[in-house]
Backbone as a printed PyTorch tensor [residue, N CA C, xyz], in Angstrom:
tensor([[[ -4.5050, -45.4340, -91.8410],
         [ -4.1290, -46.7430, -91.3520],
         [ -4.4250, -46.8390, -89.8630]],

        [[ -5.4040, -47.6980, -89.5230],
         [ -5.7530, -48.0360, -88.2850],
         [ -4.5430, -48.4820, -87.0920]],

        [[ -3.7670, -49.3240, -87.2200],
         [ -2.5920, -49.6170, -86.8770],
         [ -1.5590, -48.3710, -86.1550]],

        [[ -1.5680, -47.4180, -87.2650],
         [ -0.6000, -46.5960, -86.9820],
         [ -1.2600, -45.8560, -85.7000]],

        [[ -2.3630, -45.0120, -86.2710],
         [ -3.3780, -44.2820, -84.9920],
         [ -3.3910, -44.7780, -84.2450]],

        [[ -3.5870, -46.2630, -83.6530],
         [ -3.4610, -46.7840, -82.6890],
         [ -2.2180, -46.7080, -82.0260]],

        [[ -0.9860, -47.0500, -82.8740],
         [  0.1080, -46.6700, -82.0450],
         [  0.6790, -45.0940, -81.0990]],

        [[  0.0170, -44.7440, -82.3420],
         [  0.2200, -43.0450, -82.0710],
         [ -0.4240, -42.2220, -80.9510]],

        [[ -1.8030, -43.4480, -80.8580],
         [ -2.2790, -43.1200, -79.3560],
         [ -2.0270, -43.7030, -78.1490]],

        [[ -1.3760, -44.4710, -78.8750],
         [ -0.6390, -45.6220, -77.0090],
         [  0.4550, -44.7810, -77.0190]],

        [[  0.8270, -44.6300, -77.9820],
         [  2.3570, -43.6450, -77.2120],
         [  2.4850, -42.5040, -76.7520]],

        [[  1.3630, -41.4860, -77.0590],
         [  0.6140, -40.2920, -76.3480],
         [  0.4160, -40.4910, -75.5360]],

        [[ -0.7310, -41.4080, -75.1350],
         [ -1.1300, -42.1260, -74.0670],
         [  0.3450, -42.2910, -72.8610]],

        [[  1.0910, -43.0280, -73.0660],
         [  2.2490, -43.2960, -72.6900],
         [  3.2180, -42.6030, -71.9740]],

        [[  3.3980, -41.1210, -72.7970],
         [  3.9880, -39.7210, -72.7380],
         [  2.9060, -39.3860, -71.3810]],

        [[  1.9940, -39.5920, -71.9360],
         [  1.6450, -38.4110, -70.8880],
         [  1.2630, -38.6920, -69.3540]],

        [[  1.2050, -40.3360, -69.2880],
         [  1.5650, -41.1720, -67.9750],
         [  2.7590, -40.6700, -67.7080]],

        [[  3.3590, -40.6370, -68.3990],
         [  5.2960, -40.4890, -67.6580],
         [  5.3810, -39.0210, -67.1270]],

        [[  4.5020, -38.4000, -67.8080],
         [  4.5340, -36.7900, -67.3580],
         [  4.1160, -37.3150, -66.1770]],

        [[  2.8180, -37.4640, -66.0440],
         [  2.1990, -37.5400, -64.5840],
         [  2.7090, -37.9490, -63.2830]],

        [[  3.6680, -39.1750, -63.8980],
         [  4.1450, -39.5770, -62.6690],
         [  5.3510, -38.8830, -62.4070]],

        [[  6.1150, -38.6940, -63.4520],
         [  6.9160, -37.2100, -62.9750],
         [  6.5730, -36.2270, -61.8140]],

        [[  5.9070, -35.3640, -62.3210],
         [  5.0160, -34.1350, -62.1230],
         [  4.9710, -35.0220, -60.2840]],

        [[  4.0890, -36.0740, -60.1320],
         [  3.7230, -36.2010, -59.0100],
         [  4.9050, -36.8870, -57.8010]],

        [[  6.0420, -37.6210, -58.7380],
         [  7.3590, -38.0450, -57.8950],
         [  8.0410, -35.9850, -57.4270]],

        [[  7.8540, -35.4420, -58.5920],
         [  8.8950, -34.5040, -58.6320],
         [  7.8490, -33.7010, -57.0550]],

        [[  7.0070, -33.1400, -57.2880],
         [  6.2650, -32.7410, -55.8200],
         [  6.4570, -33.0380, -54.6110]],

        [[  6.4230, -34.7330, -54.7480],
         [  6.4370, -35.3580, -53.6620],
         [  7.9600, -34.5850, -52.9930]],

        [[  8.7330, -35.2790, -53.4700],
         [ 10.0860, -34.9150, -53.4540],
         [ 10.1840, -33.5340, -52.7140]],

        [[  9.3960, -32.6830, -53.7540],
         [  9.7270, -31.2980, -53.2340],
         [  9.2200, -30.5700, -51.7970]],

        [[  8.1860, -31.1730, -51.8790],
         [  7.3790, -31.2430, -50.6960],
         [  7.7570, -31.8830, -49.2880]],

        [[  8.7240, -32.4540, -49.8170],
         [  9.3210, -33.2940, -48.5570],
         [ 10.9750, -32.6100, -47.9540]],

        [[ 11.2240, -31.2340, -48.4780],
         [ 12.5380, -30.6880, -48.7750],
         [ 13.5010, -31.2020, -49.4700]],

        [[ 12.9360, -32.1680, -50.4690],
         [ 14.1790, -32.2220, -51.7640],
         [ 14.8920, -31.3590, -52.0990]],

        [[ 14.9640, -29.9370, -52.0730],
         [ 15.4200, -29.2550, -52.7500],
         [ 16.0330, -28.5990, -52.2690]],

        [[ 16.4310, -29.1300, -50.1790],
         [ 17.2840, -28.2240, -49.5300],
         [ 18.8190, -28.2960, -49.8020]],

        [[ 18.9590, -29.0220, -50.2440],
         [ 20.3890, -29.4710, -50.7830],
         [ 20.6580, -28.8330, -52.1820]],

        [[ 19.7440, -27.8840, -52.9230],
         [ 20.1850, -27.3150, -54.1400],
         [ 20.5760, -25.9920, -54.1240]],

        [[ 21.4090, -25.5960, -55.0630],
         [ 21.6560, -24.3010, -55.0970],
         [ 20.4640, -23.4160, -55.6150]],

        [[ 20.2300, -22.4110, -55.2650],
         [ 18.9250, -21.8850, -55.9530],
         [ 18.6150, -21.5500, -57.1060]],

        [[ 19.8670, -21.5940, -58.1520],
         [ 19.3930, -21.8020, -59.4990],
         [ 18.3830, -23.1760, -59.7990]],

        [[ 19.3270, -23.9600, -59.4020],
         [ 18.9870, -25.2590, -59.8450],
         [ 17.4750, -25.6390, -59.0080]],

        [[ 16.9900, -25.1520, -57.6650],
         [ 15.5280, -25.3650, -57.2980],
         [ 15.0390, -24.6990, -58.2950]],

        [[ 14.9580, -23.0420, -58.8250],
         [ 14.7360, -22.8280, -59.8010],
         [ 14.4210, -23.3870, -61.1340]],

        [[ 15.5120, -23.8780, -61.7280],
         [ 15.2580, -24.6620, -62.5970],
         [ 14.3590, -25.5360, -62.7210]],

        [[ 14.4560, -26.4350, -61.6410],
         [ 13.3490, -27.5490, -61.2660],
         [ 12.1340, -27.3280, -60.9700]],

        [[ 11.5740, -26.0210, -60.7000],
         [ 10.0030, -25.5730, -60.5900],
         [  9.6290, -25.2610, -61.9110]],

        [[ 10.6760, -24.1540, -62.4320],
         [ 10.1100, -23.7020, -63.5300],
         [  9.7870, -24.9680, -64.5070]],

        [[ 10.8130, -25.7270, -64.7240],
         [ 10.4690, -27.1950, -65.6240],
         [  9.5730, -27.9010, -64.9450]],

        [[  9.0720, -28.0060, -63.8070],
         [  7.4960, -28.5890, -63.6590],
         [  6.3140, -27.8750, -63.5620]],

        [[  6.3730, -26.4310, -63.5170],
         [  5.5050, -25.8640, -63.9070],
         [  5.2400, -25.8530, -65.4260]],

        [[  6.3420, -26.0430, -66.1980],
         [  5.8620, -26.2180, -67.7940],
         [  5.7420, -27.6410, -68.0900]],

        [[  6.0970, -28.9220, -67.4350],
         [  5.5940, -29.7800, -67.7030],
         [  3.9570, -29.7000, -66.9380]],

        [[  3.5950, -29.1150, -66.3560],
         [  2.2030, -29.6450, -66.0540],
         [  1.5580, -28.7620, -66.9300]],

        [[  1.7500, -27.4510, -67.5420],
         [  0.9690, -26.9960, -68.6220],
         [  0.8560, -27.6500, -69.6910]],

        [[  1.7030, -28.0690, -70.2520],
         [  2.2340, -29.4920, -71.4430],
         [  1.2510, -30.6160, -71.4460]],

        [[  1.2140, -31.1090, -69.8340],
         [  0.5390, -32.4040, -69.6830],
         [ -0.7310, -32.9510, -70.7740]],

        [[ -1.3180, -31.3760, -70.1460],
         [ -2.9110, -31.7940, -70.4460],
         [ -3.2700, -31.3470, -71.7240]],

        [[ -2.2920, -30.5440, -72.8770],
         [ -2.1980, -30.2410, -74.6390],
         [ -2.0060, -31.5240, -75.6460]],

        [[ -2.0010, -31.0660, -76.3950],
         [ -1.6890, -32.2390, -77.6190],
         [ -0.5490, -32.3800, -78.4390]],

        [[  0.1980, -30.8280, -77.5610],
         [  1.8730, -31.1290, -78.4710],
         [  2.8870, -32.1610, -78.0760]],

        [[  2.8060, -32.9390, -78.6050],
         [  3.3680, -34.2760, -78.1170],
         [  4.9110, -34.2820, -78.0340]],

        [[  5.6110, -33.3250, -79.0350],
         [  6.9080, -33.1050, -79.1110],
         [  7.0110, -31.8420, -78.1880]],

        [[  6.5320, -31.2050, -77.4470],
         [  6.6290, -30.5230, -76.2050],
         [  6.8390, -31.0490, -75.3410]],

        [[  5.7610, -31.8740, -75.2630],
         [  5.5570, -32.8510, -73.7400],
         [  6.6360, -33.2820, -73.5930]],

        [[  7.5870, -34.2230, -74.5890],
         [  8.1790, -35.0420, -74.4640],
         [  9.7060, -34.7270, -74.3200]],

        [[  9.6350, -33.0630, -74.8430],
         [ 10.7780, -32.1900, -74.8190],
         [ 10.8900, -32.0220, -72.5400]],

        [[  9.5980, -31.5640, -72.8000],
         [  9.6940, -30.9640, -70.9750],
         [  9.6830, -32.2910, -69.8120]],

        [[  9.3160, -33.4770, -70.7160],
         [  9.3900, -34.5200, -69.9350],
         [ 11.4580, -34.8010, -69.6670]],

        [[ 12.0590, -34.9280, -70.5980],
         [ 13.4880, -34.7460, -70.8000],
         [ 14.4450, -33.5900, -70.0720]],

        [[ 13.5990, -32.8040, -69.9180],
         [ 14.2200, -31.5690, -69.3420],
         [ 13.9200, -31.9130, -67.6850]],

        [[ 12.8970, -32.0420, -67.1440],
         [ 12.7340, -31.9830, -65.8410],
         [ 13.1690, -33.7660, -65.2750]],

        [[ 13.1700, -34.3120, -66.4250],
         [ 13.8050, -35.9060, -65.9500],
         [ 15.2510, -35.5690, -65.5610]],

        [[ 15.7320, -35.0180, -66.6940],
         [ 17.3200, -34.5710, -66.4960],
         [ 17.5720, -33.8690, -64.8980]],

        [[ 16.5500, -32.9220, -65.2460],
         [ 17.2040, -31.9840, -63.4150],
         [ 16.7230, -32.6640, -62.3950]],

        [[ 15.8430, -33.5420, -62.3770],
         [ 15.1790, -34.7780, -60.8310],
         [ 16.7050, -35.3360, -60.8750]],

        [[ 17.2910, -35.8200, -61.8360],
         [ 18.2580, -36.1680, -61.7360],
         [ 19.4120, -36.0610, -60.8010]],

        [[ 19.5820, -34.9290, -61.6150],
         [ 20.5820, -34.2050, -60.6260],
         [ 19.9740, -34.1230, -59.0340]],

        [[ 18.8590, -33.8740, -58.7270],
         [ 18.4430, -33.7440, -57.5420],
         [ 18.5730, -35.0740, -56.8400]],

        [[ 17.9170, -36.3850, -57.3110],
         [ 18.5720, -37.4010, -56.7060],
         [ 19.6760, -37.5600, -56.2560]],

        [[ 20.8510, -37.1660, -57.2740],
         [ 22.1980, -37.4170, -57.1950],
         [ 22.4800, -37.0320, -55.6900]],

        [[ 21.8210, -35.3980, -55.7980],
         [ 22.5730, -34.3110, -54.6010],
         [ 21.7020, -34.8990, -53.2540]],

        [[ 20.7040, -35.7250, -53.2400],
         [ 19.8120, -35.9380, -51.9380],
         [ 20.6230, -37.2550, -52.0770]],

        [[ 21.3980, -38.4360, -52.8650],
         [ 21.8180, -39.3560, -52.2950],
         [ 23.1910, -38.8710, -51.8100]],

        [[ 24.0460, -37.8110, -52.3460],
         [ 25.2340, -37.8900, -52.2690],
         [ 25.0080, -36.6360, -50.1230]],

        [[ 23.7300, -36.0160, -50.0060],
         [ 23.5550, -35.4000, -48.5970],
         [ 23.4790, -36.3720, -48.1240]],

        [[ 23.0900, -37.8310, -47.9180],
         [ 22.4820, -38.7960, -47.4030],
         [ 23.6650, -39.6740, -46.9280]],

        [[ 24.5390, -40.0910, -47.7140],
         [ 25.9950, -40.4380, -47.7060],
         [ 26.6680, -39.1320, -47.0470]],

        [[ 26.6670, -38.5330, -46.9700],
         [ 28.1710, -36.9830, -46.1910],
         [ 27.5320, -37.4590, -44.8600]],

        [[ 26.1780, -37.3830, -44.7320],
         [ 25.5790, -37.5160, -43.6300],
         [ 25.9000, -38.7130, -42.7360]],

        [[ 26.1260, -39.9950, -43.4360],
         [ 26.0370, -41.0740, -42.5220],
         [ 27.8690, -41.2120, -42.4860]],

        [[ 28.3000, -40.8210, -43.2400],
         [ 29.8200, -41.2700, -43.5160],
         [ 30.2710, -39.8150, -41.9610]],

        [[ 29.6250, -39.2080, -41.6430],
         [ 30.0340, -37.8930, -40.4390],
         [ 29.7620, -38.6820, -39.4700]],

        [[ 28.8380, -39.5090, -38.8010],
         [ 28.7880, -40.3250, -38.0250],
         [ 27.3790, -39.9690, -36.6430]],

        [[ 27.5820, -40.8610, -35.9540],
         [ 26.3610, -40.4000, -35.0210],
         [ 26.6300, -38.6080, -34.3880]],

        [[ 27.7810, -38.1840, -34.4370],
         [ 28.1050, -37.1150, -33.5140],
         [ 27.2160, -35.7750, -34.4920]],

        [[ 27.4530, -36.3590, -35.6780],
         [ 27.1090, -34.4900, -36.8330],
         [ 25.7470, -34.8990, -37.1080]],

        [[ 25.0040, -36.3130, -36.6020],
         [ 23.1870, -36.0500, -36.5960],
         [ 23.0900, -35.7310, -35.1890]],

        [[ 23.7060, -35.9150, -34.2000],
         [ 23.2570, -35.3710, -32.9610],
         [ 23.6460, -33.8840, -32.9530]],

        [[ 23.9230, -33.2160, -33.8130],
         [ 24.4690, -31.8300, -33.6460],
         [ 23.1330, -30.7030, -33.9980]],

        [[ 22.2300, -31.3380, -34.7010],
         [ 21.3210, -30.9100, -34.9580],
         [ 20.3570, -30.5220, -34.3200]]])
C-alpha cells in the first residue's frame, strides 16, 4: 500500500529531523557550558545519550532512534530546568553575587 510507505517515510523522515535538531540544540548548549551546573553523573549521562543518539541518527532502526531521541529529550530536560533554575539563584542574589565574580 502506497499510502502507508509514504507515511512510514514522513515519519522516519520526521524522527530523524528531531534527532538532528536535538543532537545540534544539545551541543550548542554544551558548548556554551550548559553543563556547568550538573552533577557529573548527569553531564555524563547527557554525552553518553548524544553520543548514541548521533550513532542512531544516520541507521534505519527507527524504534532506536526514537527510544534515544526520548532518552536524551528527557535529560536536556533536566538540564534546562538546572540552567533556568542557576539563572534565577543568580538574579534573585542580586547585583553584589555577579560582581563577586
Amino acid at each position: 500500500d502506497k499510502a502507508g510507505e509514504d507515511f512510514v517515510a514522513r515519519e522516519a523522515l520526521e524522527l530523524k529531523n528531531k534527532a538532528q535538531a536535538l543532537i545540534q540544540g544539545t551541543e550548542q548548549v554544551l558548548a556554551s557550558g550548559g553543563d556547568e551546573a550538573l552533577a557529573p553523573e548527569q553531564s555524563y549521562a547527557i554525552h553518553k545519550a548524544l553520543k548514541k543518539l548521533k550513532k542512531l541518527s544516520d541507521g534505519s532502526d527507527l524504534a532506536a532512534l526514537h527510544a534515544a531521541v526520548d532518552r536524551l529529550g528527557s535529560l536536556t530536560m533536566q538540564l534546562a530546568d538546572e540552567m533556568i533554575g542557576a539563572s534565577v539563584r543568580k538574579a534573585l542574589a542580586g547585583p553584589q553575587a555577579q560582581g563577586d565574580k
